[in-house]
Backbone bond lengths (Angstrom), bond angles and torsions (degrees), N, CA, C in turn:
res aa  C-N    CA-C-N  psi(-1)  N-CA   C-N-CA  omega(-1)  CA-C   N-CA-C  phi
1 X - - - 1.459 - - 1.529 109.34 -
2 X 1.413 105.25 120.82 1.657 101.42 -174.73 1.375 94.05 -91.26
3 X 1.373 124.82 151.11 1.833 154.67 164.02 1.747 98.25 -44.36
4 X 1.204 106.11 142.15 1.068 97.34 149.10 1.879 118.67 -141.53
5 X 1.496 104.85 132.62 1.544 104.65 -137.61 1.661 109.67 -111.08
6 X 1.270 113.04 11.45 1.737 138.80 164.62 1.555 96.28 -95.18
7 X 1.288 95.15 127.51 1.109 133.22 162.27 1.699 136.80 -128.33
8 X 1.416 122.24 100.96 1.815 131.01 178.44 1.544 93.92 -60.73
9 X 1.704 110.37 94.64 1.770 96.55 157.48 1.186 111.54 -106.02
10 X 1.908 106.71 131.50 1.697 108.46 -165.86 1.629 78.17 -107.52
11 X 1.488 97.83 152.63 1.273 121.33 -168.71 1.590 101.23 -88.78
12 X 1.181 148.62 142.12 1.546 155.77 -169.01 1.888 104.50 -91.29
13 X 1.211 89.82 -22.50 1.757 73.13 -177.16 1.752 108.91 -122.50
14 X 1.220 124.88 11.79 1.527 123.00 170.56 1.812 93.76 -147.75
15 X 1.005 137.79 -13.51 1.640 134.02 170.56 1.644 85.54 65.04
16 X 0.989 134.04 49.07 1.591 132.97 126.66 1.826 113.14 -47.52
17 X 1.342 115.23 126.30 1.824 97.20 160.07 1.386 110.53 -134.47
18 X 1.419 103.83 134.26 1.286 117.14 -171.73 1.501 118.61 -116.68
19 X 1.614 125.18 110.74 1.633 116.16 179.20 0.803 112.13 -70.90
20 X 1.568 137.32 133.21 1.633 146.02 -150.21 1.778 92.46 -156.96
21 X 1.215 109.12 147.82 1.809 117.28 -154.00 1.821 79.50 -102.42
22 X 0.956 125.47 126.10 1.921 135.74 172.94 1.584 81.52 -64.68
23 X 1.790 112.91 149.71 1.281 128.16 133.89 1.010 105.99 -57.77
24 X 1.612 105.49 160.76 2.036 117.45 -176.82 1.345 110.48 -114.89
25 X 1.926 119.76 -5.03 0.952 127.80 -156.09 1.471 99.13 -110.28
26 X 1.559 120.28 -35.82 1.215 106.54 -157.32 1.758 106.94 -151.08
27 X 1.406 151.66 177.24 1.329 126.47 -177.22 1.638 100.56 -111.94
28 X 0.795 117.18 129.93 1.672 141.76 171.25 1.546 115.82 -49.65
29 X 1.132 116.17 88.82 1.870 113.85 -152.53 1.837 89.37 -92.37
30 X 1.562 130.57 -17.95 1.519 104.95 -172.57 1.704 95.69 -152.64
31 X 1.311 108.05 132.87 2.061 131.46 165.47 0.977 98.27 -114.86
32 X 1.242 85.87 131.65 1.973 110.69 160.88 1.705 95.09 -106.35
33 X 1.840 90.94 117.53 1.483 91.48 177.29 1.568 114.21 -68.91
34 X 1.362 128.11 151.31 1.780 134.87 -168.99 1.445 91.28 -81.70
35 X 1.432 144.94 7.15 1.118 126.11 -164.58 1.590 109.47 -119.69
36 X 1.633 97.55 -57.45 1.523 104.40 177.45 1.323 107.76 -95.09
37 X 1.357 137.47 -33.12 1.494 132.83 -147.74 1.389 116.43 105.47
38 X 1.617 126.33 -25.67 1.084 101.90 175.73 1.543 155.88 -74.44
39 X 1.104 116.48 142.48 1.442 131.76 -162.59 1.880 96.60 -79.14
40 X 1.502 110.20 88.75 1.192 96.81 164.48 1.542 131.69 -95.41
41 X 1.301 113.25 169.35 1.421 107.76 -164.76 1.369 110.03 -139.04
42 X 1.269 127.71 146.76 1.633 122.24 -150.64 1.956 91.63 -69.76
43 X 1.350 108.80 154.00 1.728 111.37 -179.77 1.805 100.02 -96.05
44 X 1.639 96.87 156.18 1.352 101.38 -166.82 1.411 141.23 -45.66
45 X 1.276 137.83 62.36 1.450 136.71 -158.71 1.261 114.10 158.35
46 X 1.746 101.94 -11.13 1.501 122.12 175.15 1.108 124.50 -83.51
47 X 2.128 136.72 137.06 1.126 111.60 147.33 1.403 140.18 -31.97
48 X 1.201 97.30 -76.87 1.302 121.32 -165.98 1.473 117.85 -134.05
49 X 1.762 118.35 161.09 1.801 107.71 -173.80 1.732 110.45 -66.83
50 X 1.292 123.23 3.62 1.635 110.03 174.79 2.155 105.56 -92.90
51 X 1.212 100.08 -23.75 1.581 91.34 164.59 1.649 112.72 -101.32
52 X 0.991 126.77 14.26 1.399 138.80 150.09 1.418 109.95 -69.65
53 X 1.420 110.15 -68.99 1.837 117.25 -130.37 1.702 98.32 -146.16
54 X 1.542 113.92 14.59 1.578 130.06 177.76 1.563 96.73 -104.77
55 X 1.381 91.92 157.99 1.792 110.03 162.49 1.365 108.58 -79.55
56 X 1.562 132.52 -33.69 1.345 155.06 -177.26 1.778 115.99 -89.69
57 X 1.076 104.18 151.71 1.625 96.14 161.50 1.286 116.98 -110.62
58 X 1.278 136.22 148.42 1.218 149.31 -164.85 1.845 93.97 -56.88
59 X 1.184 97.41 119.64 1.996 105.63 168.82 1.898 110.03 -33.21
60 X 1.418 121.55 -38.50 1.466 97.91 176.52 1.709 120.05 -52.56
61 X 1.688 104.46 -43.69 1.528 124.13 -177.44 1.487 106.94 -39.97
62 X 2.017 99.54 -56.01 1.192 123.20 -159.85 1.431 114.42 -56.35
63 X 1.883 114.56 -37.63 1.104 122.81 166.13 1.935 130.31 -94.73
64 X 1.661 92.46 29.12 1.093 99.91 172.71 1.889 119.64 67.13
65 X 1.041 99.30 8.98 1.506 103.49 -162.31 1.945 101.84 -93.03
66 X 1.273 122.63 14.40 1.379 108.40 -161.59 1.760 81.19 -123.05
């Protein structure tokens, strides 16, 4: 199973979406959206903001490892 390491993160409070490449090493706990400023933060049950607020899940998910 190849990774797949693009990720669409739409922002929750202005629906900006931005494709942003996931680290492979580690999960990404905070984005500052480029549009409004906000500082998002993964939601409760989540690694990180790309299995929050991504089209993708962060590659640890992806490889089952979380």
């Amino acid at each position: 199973m190849s990774l797949l390491l693009k990720s669409t993160l739409t922002c929750p409070s202005c629906s900006t979406t931005k494709v942003e490449v996931m680290p492979t090493d580690a999960c990404q706990y905070f984005y500052e959206c480029s549009a409004c400023s906000t500082l998002l933060k993964p939601k409760p049950g989540d690694c990180c903001v790309f299995c929050s607020y991504g089209s993708v899940p962060c590659p640890p998910i992806q490889q089952g490892k979380q």
